[in-house]
Structures are given as structure tokens and as C-alpha cells.
C-alpha positions as semicolon CSV with decimal commas, in nm:
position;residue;x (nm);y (nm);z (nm)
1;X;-3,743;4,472;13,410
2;X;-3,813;4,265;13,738
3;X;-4,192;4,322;13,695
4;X;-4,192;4,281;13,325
5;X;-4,069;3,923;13,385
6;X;-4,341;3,839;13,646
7;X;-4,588;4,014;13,441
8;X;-4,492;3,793;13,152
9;X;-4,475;3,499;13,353
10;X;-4,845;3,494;13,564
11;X;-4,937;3,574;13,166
12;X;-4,822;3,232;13,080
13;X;-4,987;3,097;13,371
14;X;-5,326;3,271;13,324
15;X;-5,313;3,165;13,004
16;X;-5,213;2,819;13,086
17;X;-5,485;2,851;13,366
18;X;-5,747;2,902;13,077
19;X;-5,680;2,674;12,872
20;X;-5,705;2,392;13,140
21;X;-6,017;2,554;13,191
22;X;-6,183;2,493;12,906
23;X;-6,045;2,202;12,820
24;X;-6,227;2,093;13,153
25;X;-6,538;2,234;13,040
26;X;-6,585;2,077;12,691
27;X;-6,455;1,763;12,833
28;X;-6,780;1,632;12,888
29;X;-6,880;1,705;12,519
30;X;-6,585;1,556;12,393
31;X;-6,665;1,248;12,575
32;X;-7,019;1,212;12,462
33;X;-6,934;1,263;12,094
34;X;-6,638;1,063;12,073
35;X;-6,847;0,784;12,223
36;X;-7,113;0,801;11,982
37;X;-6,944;0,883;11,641
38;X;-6,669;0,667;11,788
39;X;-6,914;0,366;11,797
40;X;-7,056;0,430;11,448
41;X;-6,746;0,481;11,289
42;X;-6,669;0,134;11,448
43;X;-6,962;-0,033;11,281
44;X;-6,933;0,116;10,957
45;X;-6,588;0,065;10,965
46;X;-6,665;-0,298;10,999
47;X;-6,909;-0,280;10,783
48;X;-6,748;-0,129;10,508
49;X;-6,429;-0,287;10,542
50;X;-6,566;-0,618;10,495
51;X;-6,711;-0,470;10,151
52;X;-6,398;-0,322;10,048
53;X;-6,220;-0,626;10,111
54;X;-6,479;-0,858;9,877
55;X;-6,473;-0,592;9,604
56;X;-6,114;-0,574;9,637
57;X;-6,029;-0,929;9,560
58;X;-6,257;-0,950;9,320
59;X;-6,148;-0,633;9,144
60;X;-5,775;-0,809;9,145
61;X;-5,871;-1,132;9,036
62;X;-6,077;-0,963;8,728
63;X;-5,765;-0,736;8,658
64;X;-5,530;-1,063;8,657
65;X;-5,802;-1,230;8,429
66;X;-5,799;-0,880;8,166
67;X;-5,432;-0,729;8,191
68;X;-5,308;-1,028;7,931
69;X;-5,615;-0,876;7,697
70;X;-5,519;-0,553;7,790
71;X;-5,165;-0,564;7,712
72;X;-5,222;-0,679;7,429
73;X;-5,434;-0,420;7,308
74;X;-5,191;-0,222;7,382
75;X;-4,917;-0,348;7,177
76;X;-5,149;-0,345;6,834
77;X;-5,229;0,023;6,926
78;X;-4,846;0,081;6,945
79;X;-4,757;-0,072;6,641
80;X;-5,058;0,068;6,456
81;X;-4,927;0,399;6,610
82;X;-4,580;0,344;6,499
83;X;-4,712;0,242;6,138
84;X;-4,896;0,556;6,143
85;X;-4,635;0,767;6,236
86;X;-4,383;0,650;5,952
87;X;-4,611;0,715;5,722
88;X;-4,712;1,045;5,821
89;X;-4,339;1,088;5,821
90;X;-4,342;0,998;5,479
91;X;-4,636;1,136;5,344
92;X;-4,494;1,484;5,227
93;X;-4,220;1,253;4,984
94;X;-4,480;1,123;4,810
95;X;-4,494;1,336;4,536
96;X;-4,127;1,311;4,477
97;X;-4,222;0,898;4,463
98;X;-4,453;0,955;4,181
99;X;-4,216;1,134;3,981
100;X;-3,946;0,885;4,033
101;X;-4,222;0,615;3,928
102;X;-4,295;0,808;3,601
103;X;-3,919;0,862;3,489
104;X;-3,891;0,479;3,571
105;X;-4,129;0,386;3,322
106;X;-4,042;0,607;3,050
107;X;-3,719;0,455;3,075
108;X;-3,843;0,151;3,106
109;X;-4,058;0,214;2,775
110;X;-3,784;0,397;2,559
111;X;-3,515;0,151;2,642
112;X;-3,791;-0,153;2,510
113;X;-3,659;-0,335;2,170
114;X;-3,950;-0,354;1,933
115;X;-4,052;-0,712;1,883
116;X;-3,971;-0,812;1,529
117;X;-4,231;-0,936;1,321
118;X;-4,296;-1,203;1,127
């Protein structure tokens, strides 16, 4: 059990041990790279920022100037939407419409005095 534990714990440290190792050896490559894409992420970062910053206000200012229009838009579509729907709604009772429209006028027309003449 004794020599299981030291086993397990020069493991660690060989393991450890390597992985000091090459993070030692790739340190120079890590160095170089970061420097360079470091740099040009920098001065596109600048760059670009500066862009985003432009197009942003203008993109705000342009959706202040529209969302009145917008909105609305929006509220005709709604209503023309609701207006829609009701009908829809009411479409299949049309039939039943027409046929209280016809018994209205044949009441309408039986129920008429005749006009006397002269």
C-alpha cells in the first residue's frame, strides 16, 4: 500500500514535471504569436471599433427618425388584421344573413297597403 502511494505520488510529479516541460518549450512560440496577432488584433480592433461606433450612431439616430413610421405601420396592419379576422369569423353566417334579408323584404312587401287611386 506504502509503495502504491509513492508510486502514485512521483506519478503526479512526473506528470507535473511534464507539463512544466512543455509549457517551457512552446513558451517561445506562444510569445512570438501572441505578439504578432496580439498587435494586429490591436489595430484592427482600433480600426474597426471606430467603424462600429460611426455606423452605430448612425444606425440609432436613423431608427429614432423611422420607429414613429414604423409603429405606425404597425398599428394599420393590426387593425386591418383585426378587421380581417372578424370577418373571416363571420363569413360562414353569411348565408343565414341573406335569408334573413329575403324574409325581411317579403314582409316588408306583403305587409305594404296598396296606394289608392284616383
Amino acid at each position: 500500500m506504502l509503495t502504491f502511494l509513492f508510486l502514485s505520488v512521483f506519478g503526479l510529479l512526473a506528470f507535473l514535471a511534464a507539463g512544466a516541460f512543455f509549457w517551457l518549450v512552446t513558451l517561445p512560440f506562444r510569445l512570438f504569436f501572441g505578439l504578432i496577432f496580439g498587435a494586429l488584433g490591436l489595430a484592427f480592433g482600433l480600426a474597426f471599433g471606430l467603424f462600429r461606433v460611426v455606423f452605430g450612431l448612425l444606425a440609432g439616430i436613423v431608427g429614432l427618425l423611422l420607429a414613429p413610421v414604423a409603429l405606425l405601420v404597425l398599428g394599420v396592419v393590426l387593425g386591418g388584421a383585426l378587421l380581417v379576422g372578424v370577418i373571416a369569423l363571420l363569413a360562414p353566417l353569411l348565408p343565414l344573413a341573406l335569408l334573413g334579408l329575403l324574409a325581411w323584404g317579403i314582409y316588408k312587401f306583403a305587409a305594404r297597403r296598396p296606394s289608392p287611386t284616383f
